[in-house]
C-alpha positions in Angstrom: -24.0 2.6 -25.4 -26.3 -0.6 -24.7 -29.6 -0.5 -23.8 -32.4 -3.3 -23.6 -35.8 -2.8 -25.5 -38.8 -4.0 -23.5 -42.9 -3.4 -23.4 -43.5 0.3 -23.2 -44.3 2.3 -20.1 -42.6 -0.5 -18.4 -39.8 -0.5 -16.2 -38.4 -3.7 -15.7 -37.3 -4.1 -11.7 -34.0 -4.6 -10.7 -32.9 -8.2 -11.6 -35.3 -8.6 -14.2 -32.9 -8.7 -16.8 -31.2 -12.2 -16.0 -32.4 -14.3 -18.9 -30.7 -11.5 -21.5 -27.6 -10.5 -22.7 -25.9 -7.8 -24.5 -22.5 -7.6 -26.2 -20.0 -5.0 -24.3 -19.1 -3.4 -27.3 -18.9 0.3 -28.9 -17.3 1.7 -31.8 -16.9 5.1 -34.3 -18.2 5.2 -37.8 -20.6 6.6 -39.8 -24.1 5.7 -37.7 -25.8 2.2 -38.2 -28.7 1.1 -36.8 -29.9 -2.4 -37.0 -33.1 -3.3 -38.0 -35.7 -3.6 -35.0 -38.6 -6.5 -35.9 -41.2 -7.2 -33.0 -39.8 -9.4 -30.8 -37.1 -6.6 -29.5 -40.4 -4.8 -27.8 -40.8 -8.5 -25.6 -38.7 -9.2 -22.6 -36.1 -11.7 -22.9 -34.2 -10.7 -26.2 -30.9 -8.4 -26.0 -30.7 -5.5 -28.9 -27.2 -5.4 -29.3 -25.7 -1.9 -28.1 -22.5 -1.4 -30.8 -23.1 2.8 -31.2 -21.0 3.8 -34.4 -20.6 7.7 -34.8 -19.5 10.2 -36.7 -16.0 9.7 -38.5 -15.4 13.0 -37.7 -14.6 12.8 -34.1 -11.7 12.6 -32.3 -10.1 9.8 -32.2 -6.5 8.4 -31.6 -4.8 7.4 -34.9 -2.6 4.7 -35.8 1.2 4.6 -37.1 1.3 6.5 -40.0 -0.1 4.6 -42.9 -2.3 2.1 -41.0 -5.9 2.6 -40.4 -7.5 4.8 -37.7 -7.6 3.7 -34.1 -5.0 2.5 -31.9 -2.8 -0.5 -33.3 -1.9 -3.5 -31.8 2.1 -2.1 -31.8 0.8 1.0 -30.2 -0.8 -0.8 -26.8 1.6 -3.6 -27.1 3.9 -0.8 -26.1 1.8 1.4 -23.6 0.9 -1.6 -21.4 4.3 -3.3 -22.1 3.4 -6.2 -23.7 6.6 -6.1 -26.0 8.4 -6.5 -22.7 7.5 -10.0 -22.2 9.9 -12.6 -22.3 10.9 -16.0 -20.9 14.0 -18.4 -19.9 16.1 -14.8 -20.1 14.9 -13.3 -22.8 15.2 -16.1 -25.6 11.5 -16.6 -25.9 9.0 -14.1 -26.7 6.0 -14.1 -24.0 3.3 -14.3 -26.8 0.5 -17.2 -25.7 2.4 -19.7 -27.4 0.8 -23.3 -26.5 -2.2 -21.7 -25.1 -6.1 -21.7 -25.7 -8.1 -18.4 -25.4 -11.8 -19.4 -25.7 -14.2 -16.3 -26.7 -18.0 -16.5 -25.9 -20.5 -14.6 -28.0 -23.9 -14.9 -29.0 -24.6 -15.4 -33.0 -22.4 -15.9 -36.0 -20.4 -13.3 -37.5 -20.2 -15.2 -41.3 -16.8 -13.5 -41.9 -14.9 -13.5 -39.0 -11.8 -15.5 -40.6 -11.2 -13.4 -43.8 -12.0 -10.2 -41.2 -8.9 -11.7 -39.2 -6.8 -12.2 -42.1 -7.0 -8.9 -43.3 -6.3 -7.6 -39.2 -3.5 -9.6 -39.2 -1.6 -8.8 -42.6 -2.5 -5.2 -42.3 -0.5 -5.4 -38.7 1.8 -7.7 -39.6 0.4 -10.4 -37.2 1.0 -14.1 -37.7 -2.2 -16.3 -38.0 -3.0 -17.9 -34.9 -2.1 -21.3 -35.1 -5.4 -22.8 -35.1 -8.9 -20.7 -35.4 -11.7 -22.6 -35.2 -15.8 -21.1 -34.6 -18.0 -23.4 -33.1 -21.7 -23.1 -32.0 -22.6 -24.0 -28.5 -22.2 -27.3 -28.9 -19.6 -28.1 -30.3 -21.0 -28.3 -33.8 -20.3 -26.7 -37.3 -23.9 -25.7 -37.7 -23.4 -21.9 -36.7 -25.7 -20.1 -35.6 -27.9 -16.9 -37.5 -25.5 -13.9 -37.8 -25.7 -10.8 -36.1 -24.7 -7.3 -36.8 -24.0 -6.2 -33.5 -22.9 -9.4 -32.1 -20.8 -9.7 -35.2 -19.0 -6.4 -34.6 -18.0 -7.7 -31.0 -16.9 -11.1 -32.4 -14.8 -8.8 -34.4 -13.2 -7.0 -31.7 -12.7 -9.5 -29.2 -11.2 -12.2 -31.8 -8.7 -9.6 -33.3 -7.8 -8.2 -30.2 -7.2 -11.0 -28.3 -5.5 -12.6 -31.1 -3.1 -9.2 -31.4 -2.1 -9.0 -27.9 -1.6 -13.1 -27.3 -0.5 -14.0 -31.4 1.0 -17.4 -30.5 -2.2 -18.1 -29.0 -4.9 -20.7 -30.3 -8.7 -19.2 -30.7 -11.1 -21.1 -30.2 -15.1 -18.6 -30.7 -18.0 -19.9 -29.5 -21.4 -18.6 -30.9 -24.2 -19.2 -28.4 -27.6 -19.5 -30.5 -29.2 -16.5 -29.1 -28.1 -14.0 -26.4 -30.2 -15.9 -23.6 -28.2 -16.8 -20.4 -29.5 -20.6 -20.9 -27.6 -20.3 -24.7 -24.7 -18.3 -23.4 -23.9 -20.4 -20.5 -24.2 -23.7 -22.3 -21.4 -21.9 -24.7 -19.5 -21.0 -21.5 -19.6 -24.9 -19.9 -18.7 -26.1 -23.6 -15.7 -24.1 -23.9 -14.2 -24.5 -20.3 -14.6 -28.6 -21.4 -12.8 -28.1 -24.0 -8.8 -30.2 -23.9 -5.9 -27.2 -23.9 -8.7 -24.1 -22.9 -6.9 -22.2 -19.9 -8.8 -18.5 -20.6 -12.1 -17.4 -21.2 -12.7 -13.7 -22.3 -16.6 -12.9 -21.9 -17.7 -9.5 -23.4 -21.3 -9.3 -22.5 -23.2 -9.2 -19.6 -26.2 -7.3 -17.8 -27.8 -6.0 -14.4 -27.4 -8.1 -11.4 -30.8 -10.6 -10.8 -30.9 -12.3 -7.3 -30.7 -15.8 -8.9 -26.9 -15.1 -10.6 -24.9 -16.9 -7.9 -26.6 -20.1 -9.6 -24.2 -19.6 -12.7 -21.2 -19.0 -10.6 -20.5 -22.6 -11.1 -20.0 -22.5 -14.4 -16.9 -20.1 -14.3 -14.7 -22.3 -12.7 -12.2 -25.2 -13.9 -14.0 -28.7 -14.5 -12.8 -31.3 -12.2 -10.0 -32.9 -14.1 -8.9 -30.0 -16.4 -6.3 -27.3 -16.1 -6.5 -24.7 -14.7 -9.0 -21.8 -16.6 -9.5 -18.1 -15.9 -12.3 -16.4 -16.7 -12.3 -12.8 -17.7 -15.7 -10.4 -18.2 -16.3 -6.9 -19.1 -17.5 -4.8 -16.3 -19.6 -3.2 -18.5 -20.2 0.2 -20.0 -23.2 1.6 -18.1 -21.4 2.7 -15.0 -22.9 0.4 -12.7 -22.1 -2.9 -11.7 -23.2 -6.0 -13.9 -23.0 -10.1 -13.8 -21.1 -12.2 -14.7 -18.2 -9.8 -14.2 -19.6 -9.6 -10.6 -19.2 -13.7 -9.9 -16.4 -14.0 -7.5 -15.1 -16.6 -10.0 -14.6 -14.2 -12.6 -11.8 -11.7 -13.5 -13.6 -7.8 -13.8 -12.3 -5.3 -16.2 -13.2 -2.0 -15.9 -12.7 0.9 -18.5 -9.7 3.6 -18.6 -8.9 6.8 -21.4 -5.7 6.1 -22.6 -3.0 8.2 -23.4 -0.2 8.0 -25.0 2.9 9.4 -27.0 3.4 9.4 -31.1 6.0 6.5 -29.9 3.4 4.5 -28.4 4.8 5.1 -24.9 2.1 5.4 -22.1 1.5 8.9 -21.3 -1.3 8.1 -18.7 -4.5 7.4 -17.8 -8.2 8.5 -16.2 -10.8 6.7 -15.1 -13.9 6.2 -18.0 -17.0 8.0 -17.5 -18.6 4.8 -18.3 -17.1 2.4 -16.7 -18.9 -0.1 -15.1 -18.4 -0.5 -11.2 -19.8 -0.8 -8.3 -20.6 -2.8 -5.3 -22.6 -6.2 -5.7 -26.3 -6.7 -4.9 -25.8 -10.6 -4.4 -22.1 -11.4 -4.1 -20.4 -12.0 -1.1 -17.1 -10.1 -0.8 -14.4 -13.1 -1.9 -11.7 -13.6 0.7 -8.9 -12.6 -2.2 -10.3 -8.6 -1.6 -10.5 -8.6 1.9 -8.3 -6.7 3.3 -7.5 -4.5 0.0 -11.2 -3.3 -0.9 -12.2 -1.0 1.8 -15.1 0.6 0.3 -17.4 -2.5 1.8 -16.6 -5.5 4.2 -19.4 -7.6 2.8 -19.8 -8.1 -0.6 -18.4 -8.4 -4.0 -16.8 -5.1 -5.5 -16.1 -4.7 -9.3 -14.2 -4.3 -11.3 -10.7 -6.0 -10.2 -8.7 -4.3 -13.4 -9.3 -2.3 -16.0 -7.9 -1.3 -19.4 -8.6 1.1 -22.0 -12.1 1.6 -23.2 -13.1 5.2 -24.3 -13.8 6.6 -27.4 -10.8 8.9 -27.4 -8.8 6.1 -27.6 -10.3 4.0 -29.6 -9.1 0.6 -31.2 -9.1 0.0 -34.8 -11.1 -3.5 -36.0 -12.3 -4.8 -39.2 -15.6 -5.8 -39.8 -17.0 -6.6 -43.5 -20.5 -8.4 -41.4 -22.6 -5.3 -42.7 -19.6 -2.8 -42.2 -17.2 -1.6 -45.0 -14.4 -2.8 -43.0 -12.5 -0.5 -40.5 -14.4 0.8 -37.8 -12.6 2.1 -34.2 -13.8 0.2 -31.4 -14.5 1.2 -27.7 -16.2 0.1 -24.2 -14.8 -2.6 -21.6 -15.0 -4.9 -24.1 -12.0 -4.3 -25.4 -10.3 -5.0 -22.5 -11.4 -8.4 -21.5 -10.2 -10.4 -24.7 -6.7 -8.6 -23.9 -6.5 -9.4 -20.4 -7.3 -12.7 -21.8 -4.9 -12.4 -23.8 -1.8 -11.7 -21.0 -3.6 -14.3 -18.8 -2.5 -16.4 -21.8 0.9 -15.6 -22.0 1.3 -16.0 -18.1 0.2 -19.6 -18.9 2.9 -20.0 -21.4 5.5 -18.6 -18.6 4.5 -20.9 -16.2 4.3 -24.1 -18.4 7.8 -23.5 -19.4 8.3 -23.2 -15.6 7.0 -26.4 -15.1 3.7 -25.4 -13.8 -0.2 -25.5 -14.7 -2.3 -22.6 -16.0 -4.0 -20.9 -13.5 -7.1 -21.4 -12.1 -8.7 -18.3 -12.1 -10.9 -17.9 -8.5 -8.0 -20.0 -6.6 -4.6 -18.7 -8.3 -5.4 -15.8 -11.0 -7.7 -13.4 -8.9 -5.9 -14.1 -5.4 -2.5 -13.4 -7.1 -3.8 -10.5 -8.8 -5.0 -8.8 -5.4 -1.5 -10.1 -3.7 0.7 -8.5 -6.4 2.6 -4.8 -5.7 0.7 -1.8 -6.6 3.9 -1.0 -8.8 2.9 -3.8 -10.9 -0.2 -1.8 -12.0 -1.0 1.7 -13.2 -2.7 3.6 -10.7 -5.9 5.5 -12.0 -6.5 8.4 -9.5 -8.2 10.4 -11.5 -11.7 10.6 -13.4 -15.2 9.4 -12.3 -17.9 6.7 -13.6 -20.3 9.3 -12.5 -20.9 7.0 -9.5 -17.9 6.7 -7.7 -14.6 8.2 -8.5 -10.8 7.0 -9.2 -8.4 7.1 -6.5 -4.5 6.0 -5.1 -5.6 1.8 -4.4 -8.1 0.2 -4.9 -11.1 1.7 -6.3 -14.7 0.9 -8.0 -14.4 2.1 -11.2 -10.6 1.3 -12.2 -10.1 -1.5 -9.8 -6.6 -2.0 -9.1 -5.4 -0.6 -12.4 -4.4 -1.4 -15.8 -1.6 -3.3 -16.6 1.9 -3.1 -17.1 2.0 -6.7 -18.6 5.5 -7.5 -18.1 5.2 -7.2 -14.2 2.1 -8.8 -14.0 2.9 -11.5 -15.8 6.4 -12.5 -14.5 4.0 -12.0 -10.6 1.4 -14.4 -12.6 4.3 -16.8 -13.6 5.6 -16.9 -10.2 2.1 -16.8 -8.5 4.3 -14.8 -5.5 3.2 -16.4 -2.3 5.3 -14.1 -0.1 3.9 -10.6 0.2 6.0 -7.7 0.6 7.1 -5.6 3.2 5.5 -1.8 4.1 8.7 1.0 3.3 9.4 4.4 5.1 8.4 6.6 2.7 8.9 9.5 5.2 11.0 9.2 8.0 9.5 9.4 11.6 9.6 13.1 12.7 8.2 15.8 15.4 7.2 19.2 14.6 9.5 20.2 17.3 12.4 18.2 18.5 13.1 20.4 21.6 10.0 21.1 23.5 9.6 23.9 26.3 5.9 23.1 26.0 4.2 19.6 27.1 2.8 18.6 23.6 4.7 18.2 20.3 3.0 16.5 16.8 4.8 13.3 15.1 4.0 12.4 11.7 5.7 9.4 9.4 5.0 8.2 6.1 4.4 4.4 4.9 4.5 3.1 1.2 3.2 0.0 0.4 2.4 -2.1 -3.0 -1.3 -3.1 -1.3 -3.3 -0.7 -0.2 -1.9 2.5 1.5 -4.6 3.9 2.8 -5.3 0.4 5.1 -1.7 0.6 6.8 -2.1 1.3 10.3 0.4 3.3 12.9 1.4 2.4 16.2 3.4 4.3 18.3 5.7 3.7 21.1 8.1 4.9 23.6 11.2 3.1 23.3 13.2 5.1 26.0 12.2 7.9 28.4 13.8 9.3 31.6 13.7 7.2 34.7 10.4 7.5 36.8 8.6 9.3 34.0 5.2 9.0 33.5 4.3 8.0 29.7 4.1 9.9 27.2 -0.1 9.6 25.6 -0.8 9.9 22.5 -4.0 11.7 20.9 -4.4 8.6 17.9 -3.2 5.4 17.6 -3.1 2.1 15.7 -4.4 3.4 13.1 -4.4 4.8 9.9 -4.8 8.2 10.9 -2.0 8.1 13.8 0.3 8.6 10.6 -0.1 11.6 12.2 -0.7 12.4 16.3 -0.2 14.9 18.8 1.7 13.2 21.8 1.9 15.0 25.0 4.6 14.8 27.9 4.2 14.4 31.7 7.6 14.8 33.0 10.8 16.7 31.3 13.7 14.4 29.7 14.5 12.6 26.2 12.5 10.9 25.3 12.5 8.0 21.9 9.6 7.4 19.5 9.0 4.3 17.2 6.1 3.7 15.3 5.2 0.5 13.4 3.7 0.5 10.1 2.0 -2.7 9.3 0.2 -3.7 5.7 -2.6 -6.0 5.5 -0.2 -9.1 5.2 0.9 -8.4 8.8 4.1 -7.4 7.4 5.9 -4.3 9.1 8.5 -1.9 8.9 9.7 1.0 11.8 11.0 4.0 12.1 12.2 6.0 15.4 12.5 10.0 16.5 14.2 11.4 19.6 12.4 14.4 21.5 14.0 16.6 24.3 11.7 17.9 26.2 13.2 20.9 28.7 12.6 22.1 31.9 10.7 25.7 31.4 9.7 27.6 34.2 6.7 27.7 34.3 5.6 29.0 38.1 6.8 29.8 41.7 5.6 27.8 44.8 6.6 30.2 47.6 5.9 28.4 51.3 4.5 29.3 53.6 1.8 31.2 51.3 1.1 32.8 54.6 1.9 33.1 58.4 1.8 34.7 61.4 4.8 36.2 63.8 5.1 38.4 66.8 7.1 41.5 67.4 10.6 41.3 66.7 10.7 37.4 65.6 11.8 36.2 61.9 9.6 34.0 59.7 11.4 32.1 56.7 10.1 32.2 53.4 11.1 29.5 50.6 10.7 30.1 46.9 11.2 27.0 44.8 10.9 27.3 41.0 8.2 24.5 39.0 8.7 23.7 35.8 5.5 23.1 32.8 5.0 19.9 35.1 4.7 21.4 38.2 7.3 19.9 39.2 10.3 21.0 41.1 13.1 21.9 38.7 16.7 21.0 39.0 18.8 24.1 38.6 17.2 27.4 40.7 17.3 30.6 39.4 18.7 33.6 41.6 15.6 35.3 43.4 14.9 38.4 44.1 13.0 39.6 47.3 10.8 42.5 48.0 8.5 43.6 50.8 5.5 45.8 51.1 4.5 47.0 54.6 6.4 47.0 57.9 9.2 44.5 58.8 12.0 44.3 56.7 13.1 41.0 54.6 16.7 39.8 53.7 17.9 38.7 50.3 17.3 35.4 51.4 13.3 35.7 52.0 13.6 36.1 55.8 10.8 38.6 57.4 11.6 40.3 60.3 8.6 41.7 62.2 8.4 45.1 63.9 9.0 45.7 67.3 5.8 46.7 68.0 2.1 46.8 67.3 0.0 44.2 65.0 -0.8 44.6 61.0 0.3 42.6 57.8 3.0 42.7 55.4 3.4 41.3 51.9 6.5 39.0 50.6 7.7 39.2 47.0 10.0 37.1 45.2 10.6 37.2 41.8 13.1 35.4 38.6 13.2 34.8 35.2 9.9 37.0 34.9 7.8 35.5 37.4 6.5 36.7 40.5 5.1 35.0 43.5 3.7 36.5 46.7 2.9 35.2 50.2 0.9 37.4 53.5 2.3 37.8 56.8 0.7 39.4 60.1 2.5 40.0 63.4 1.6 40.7 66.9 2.9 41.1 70.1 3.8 38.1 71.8 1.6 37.3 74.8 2.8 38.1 78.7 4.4 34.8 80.4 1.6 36.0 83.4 0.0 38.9 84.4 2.2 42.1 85.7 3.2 42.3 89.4 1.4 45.2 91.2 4.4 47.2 90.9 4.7 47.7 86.8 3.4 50.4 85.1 0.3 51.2 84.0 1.4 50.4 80.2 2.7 47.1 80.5 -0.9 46.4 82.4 -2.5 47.5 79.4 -0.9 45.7 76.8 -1.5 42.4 79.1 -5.8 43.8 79.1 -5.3 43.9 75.2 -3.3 40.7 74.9 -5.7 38.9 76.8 -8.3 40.5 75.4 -7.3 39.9 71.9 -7.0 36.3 72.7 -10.7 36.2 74.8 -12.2 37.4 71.7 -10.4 34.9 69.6 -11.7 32.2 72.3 -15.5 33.2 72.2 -15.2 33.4 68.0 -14.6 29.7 68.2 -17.3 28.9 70.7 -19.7 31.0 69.0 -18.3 28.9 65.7 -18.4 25.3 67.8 -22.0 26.3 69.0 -23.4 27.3 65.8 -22.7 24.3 64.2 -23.4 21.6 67.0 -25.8 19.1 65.4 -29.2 19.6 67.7 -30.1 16.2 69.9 
């Protein structure tokens, strides 16, 4: 781990660390601790943070017979870097024609016999041309470095093993300062045939960083350069790996087979990650980063970095010579290094090496999620792994043969979204009014920012729609959608990506007539002696609405009268009271009231009839007085006053 030295019972604020630097860099071997002299208490200097430990730990080892610590065969395999050919397959994708520049602060004295012994230990070619340089330019190099020296070590011969047809150029900034390091940066990206920059340092954000943003980007006149940064090893997010111009690399555990095959991979507890203080969000992650809408996220990539898979170097600069190396570190000079080889593809293509904010970052965020593996797993103890896009893995590590033949062509087309589960309802035939639809997208962006629309395609004839309880959105992957009239009914949803791009998928639902109640008319009336009153049963379905086909009913009375099998009353002869109509079907009932009466004299009785027929006229007209003077009573009660 890396940590800065400053005053004591001081706590420096939260940007004060701008004007130093530390190497990204960890390793295992027997503990060494450099020597600390007074100016490490001031601010302003960077302790280098290489940790060695114990030889005793676990740690991956190499092909039997070479040295501890993964080999260059070994990852050149997991991450497919052995795949990598051009112009079908008769030349090897290996950097040739290219320039990875490596920045560093200090001199590590024996950094070319160090790479000799790398090389014919692993059976590597020398690099065409090595040359170290200080930040000038010059061949007066600069004091050496222990710690410095041991990440000299690992990002020269790791670079070098991944990209071998590559040229290396180092660069040794006098001091770990951001005025020396930077002056080292804007030498190298001058510098004729440079097209990748691998930067394995860096430190906590300062508000002032988007000043140096400048300086990692391609000089007016000169090919195209990417530059690639650590994201750091304190799980948290650091500059420069944080400038939008700058490719992030973010830390993985690697696993693999005795073969060298990739097995698989979690997230690194210590990766660095996060979400910028000071960076605005470039437009190349809009769209794909979803964890903010405003500023810079990091890292973009990642590659291995933990101690449990840890890669072998050699390092005579105080060390007795192999040491296994871990951190993010690592993985910058060897994205550096397929950055490289991508360069190679597209000058035999006929095209220039990328420019890494414009071409090599856009590109990256544009290419399939099956060019990449997928962390999902593990945690940076600040934000966790997970399917996409993520702050601690980024988009994933990667397998190199995809990502450089995407690199090469610098794809301008996106692709498509894919069913990856058909359209479907929980029920196809619904007696209800509701039924749930669910689909499935895939997509080689960002799954989780695919939105779902849903629409009726066809539906019976004077229906009213169908509503839906989400939509247009990522969530209406599944919805619950309920009905308003019976019929069949056809469902297509459209899955969209962020590109715009879309693909569709349709499901048919029948939706039955149930029944559901009875509407039984009149629901009440009135009759005299002897006289008939219809009654009509209609059956409704879960709409209320009339259904089609009737059911046979069954009629029943309670009281006096009689009712026929068709739901006509009959009143009695004589006298006044009420009766009760039933009809009944499929389990339901429905009821309705009727009274009856005698039906008022024409006139009153001549003199001559009996004294019965004069009474029923009295209680006839009586009945109906009474019924007169209940209204007026009514009327006059509630007559507004003047």
């Amino acid at each position: 781990m890396r940590s800065f030295i400053r005053p004591s019972g001081v706590r420096a604020a939260r940007g004060s660390r701008a004007s130093v630097v530390r190497p990204s860099l960890e390793a295992l071997e027997d503990r060494l601790l450099p020597s600390i002299d007074l100016l490490a208490f001031f601010p302003g200097i960077a302790v280098p943070g290489a940790e060695l430990t114990s030889s005793s730990g676990v740690t991956p080892n190499g092909f039997p017979g070479q040295p501890a610590g993964l080999s260059p065969q070994q990852v050149s395999q997991a991450y497919g870097f052995n795949q990598i050919t051009f112009n079908n397959g008769t030349i090897v994708g290996n950097g040739s024609g290219q320039t990875i520049a490596i920045v560093d602060a200090y001199n590590q004295p024996n950094i070319a016999r160090d790479l000799q012994t790398f090389d014919s230990t692993y059976g590597l070619p020398a690099p065409p041309t090595f040359v170290v340089v200080n930040q000038n330019g010059g061949g007066n190099l600069p004091a050496s470095d222990q710690g410095w020296g041991l990440e000299e070590s690992l990002d020269v011969e790791w670079a070098h093993a991944m990209a071998p047809g590559a040229n290396i150029l180092l660069v040794e900034a006098n001091s770990a300062s951001y005025a020396d390091l930077i002056t080292a940066v804007n030498y190298a990206r001058n510098q004729p045939g440079v097209s990748v920059i691998s930067l394995s340092w860096g430190s906590g954000e300062f508000s002032s960083e988007s000043y140096y943003d400048g300086f990692f980007t391609t000089p007016a006149g000169h090919q195209g350069i990417t530059f690639v940064a650590s994201s750091g090893d304190s799980g948290t997010e650091e500059f420069p790996s944080t400038s939008p111009n700058v490719l992030a690399v973010g830390g993985t555990q690697l696993s693999i087979n005795s073969a060298g095959n990739y097995v698989g991979e979690v997230a690194w507890n210590d990766s660095g990650g996060g979400i910028s203080t000071s960076e605005a969000q470039p437009n190349y992650q809009k769209g794909v980063v979803t964890q903010t809408s405003a500023l810079r996220t990091v890292p973009d990539v990642a590659y291995d970095a933990s101690s449990a898979s840890a890669f072998a170097i050699y390092d005579t600069d105080g060390y007795n010579g192999w040491l296994q190396a871990y951190g993010t570190s690592a993985g910058a000079p060897q994205w550096a290094a397929l950055v490289a080889i991508a360069d190679q593809g597209r000058a035999l293509a006929g095209k220039g090496s990328l420019d890494g904010g414009s071409q090599t970052l856009p590109t990256i965020y544009h290419l399939p999620q099956s060019d990449f593996h997928d962390v999902t797993s593990g945690s940076n103890g600040t934000y966790s792994a997970g399917p996409g896009y993520d702050l601690v893995t980024g988009r994933g590590s990667p397998i190199a043969n995809l990502i450089v033949a995407g690199l090469v062509g610098q794809r301008n087309s996106a692709n498509s979204p894919w069913v990856a589960a058909p359209a479907n309802a929980s029920s196809s035939t619904v007696t209800g009014t509701i039924t749930n639809l669910s689909v499935r997208g895939g997509d080689n962006y960002n799954t989780a920012a695919l939105t779902y629309t849903w629409s009726v395609v066809s539906a019976p004839s004077g229906a009213s729609g169908p509503t839906f309880s989400v939509n247009g959105s990522n969530a209406a992957q599944n919805t619950t959608v309920t009905f308003h009239n019976a019929g069949v009914y056809t469902f297509q949803v459209t899955i969209t990506n962020i590109y715009g791009l879309s693909a569709t998928s349709d499901v048919s639902v029948t939706v039955n007539p149930t029944l559901s109640g009875i509407s039984l008319t009149p629901t009440s009336g009135s009759v005299y002696n002897n006289a008939s009153l219809q009654f009509t049963a209609t059956a409704l379905d879960q709409f209320g609405q009339a259904m089609s086909t009737q059911p046979s009913w069954t009629w029943s009375l309670a009281g006096p009268g009689s009712l026929s099998n068709g739901g006509q009353y009959l009143a009695p002869t004589i006298g006044s009271g009420t009766a009760t109509v039933y009809v009944s079907g499929d389990g339901l009932t429905q009821m309705a009231t009727v009274s009856y009466s005698p039906a008022p004299p024409a006139g009153p009785p001549s003199p001559g009839q009996t004294w019965s027929i004069w009474l029923q006229f009295l209680e006839t007209w009586m009945s109906q007085l009474s019924q007169v003077q209940s209204l007026w009573q009514l009327l006059l009660t509630s007559w507004p006053a003047d």
